[in-house]
N, CA, C and O atoms as a DFTB+ gen file, in Angstrom:
132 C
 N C O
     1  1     -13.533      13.298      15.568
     2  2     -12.264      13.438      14.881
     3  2     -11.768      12.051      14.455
     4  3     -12.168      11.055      15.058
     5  1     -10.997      11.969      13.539
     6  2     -10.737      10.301      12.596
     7  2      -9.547      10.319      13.745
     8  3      -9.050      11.295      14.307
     9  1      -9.277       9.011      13.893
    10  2      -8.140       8.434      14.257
    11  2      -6.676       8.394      13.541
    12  3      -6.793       8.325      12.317
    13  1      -5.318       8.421      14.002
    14  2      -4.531       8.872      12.922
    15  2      -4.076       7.637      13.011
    16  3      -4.383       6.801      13.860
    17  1      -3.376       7.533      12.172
    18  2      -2.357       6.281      11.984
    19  2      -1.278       6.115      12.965
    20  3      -1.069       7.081      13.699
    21  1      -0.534       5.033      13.116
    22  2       1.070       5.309      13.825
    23  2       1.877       5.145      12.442
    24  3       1.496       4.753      11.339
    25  1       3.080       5.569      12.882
    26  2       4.109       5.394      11.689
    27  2       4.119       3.765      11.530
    28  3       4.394       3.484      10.364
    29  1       3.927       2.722      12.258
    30  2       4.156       1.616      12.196
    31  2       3.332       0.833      11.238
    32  3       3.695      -0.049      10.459
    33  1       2.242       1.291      11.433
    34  2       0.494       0.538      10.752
    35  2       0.672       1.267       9.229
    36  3       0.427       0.573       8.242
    37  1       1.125       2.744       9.044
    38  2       1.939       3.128       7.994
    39  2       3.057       2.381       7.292
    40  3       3.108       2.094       6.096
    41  1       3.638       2.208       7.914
    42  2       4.683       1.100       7.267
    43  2       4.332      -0.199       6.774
    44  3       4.645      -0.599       5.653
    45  1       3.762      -0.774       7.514
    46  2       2.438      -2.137       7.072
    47  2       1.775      -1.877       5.825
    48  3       1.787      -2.676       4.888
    49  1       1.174      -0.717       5.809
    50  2      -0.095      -0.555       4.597
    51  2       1.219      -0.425       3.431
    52  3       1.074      -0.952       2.328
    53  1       2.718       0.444       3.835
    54  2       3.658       0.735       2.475
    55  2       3.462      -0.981       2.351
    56  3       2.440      -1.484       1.884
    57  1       4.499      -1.684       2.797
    58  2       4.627      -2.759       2.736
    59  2       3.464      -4.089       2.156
    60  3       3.905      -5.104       1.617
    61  1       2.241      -3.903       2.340
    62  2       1.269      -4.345       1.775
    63  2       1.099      -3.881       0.254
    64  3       0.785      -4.803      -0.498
    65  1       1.227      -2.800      -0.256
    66  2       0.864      -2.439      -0.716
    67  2       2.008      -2.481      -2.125
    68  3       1.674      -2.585      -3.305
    69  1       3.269      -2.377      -1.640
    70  2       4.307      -3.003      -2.561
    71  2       4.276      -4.659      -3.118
    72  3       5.015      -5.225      -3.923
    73  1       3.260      -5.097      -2.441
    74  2       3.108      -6.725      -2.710
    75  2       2.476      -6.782      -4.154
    76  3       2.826      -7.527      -5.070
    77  1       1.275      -5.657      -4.166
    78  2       0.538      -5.634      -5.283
    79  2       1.188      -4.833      -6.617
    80  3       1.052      -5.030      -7.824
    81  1       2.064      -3.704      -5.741
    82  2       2.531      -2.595      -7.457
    83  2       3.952      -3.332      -7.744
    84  3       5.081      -3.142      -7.291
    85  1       3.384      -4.319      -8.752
    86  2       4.206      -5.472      -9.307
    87  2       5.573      -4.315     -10.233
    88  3       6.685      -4.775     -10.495
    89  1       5.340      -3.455     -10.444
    90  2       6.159      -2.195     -11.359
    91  2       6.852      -1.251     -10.801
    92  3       7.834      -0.780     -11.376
    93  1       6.368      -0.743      -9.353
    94  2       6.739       0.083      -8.508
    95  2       6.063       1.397      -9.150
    96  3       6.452       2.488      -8.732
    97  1       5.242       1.353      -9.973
    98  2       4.699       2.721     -10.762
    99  2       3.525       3.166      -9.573
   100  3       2.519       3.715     -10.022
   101  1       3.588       2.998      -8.359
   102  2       2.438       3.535      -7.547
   103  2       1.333       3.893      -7.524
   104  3       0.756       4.832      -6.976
   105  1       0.883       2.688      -8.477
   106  2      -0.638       2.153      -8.928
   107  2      -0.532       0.050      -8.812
   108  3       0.335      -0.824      -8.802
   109  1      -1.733       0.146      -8.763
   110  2      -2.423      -1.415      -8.559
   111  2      -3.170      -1.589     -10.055
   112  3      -4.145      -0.949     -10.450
   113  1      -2.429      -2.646     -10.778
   114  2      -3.330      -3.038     -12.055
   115  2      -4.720      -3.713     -10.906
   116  3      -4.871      -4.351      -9.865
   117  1      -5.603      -2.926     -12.152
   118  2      -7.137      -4.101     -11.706
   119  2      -7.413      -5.234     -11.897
   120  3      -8.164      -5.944     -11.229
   121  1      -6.672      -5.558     -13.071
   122  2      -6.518      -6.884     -13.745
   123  2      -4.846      -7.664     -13.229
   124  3      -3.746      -7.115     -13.157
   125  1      -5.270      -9.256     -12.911
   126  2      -3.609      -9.329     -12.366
   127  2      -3.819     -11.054     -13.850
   128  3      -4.565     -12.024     -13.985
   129  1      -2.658     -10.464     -14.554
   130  2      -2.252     -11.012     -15.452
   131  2      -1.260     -12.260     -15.186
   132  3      -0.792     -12.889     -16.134
């Protein structure tokens, strides 16, 4: 069985992951301009 996340390591990956969606459109350009 996969391992689940905690809400915390969840919050990390949101937070990581807002670094990159420069737009907030909840996508990652491939290209960083």
């Amino acid at each position: 069985m996969a391992e689940q996340l905690t809400d915390e390591q969840i919050s990390e990956f949101k937070e990581a992951f807002t670094l990159f969606d420069k737009d907030g459109d909840g996508q990652i350009p491939l290209s960083i301009d």
